[in-house]
C-alpha positions as CSV (number, residue, x, y, z in Angstrom):
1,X,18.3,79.7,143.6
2,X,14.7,78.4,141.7
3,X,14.8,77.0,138.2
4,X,13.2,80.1,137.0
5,X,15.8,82.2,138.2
6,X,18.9,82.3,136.0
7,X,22.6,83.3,137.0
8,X,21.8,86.6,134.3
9,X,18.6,87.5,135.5
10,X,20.2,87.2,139.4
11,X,23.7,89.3,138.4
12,X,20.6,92.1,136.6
13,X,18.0,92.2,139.1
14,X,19.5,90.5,142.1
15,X,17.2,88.7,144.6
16,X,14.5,92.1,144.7
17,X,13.6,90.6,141.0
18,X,13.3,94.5,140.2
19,X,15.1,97.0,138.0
20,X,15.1,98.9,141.2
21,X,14.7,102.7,139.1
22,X,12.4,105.2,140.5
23,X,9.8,104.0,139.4
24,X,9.8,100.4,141.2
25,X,11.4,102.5,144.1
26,X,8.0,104.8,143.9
27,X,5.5,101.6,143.2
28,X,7.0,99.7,146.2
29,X,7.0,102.6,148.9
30,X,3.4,103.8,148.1
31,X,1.7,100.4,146.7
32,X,2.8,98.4,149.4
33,X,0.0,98.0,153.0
34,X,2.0,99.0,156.3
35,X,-0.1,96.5,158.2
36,X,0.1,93.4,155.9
37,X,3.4,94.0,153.3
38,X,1.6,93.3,150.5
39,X,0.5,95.2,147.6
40,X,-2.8,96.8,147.9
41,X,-5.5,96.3,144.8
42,X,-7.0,99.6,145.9
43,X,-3.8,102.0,145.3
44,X,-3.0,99.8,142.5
45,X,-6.3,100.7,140.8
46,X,-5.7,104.5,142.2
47,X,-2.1,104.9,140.3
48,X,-3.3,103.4,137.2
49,X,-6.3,105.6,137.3
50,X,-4.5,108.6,137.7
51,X,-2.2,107.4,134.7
52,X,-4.7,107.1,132.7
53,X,-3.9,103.5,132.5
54,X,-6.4,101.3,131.8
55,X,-6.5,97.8,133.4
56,X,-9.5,96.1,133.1
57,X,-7.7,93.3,131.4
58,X,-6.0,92.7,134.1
59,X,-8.5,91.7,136.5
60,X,-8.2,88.2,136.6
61,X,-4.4,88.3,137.8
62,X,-2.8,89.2,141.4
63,X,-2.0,92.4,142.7
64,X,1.8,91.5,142.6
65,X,1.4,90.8,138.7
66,X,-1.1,93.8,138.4
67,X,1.7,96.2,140.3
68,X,4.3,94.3,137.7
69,X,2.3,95.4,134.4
70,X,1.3,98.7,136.0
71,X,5.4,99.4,136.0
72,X,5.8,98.5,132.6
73,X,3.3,100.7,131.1
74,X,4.2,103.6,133.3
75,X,8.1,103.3,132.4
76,X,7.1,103.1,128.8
77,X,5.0,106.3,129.0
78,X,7.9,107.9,130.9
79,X,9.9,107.0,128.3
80,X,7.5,108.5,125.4
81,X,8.1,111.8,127.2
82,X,4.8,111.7,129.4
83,X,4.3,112.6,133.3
84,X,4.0,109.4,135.2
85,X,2.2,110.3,139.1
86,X,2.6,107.8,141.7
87,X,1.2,109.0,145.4
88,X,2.6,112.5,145.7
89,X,5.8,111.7,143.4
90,X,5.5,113.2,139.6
91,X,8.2,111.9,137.2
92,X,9.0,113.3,133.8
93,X,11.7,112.4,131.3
């Protein structure tokens, strides 16, 4: 197991490193390239664009740590009673 990694965090999240809710389920399945595995900047930009999220601070980080903030923000509007659209999915409160 890395440093980073410790024995709460693993028993939480387990070796994904996710909460593994709908929302992670939803980011991975439609962020995620079929030809490569990793996460594509393009739908990245899409979902947060359609979310009304705005991430122009983020453009000096990765996609994976992009994809990770995009999460967060879209689980806290979730939770503030908004409409959160990833792909075809829609999830409300």
């Amino acid at each position: 197991m890395p440093d980073f990694m410790t024995k709460q965090f693993m028993e939480k999240y387990g070796r994904s490193g996710t909460c593994s809710d709908d929302i992670a389920t939803a980011l991975s399945t439609y962020l995620t390239d079929n030809e490569t595995g990793k996460t594509d900047p393009d739908k990245v930009q899409n979902v947060a664009e359609v979310n009304n999220v705005p991430v122009s601070n983020w453009s000096h980080l990765n996609a994976g740590q992009r994809r990770m903030l995009l999460g967060n923000v879209l689980r806290g509007k979730l939770r503030r009673g908004g409409i959160v659209r990833i792909g075809e999915q829609e999830f409300k409160e």
